[in-house]
N, C-alpha and C positions, 0 to 999 in steps of 0.2 A: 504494500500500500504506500508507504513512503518511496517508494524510487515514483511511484505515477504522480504522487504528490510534486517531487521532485522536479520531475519531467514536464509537467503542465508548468510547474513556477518559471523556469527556464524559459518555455516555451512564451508562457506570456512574455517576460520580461525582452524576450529577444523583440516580440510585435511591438512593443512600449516605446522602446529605444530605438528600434528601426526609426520612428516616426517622427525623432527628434530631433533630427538631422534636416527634415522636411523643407524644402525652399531657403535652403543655404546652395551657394556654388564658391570657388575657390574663386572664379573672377566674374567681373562681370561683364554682360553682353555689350559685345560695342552699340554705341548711341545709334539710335534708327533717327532718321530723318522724318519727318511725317509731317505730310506735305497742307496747308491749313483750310486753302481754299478761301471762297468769300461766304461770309457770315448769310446765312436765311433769313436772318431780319434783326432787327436794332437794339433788341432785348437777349442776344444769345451770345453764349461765352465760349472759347475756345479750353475743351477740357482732353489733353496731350493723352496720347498712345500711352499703354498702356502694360505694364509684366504681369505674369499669371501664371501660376505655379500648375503645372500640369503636367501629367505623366514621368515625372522627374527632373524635369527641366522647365527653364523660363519660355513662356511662346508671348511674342507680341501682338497687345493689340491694339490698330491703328485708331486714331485720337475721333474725335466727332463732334461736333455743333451742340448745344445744349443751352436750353433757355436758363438764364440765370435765376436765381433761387434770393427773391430779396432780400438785403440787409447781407447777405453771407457771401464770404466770397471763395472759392475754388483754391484750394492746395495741392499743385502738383506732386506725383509721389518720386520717389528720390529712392535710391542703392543707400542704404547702411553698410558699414563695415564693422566685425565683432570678431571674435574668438575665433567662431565655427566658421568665416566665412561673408562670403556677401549676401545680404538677402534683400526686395527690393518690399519697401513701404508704400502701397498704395496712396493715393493722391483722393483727396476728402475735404468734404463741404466743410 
């Protein structure tokens, strides 16, 4: 009974820790260009391409038009740099 004990605890711990590593990379993806176009009308904000942690790796995605959200303004997201690695910080109202 203790080795299945054992062996489950393991087993967990190995899925736990897998996942902690999660949306770190050792560098980061070079700068995408993304291209901005002209505004749909007079109230809409330019909100930049985008990283997104998928299948192991960062996949881009290209920026888009967005009506502005009054009083508040748009924070683009940005690469941190730590310990593990690079990871990127989403961009937020």
């Amino acid at each position: 009974m203790k080795k299945y004990v054992l062996s489950a605890l393991i087993i967990c711990s190995m899925i736990v820790f897998s996942g902690c590593a999660a949306g770190y990379v050792d560098s980061q993806p070079a700068d995408v260009v993304d291209v901005q176009g002209v505004a749909p009308g007079p109230d809409y904000i330019w909100i930049g391409g985008d990283w997104t942690w998928s299948g192991g790796a960062y996949v881009w995605h290209a920026g888009h038009w967005a009506r502005g959200r009054g009083g508040r303004s748009w924070t683009t997201g940005r690469w941190e740099h730590g310990a593990r690695g690079y990871r990127w910080r989403r961009g937020h109202w």
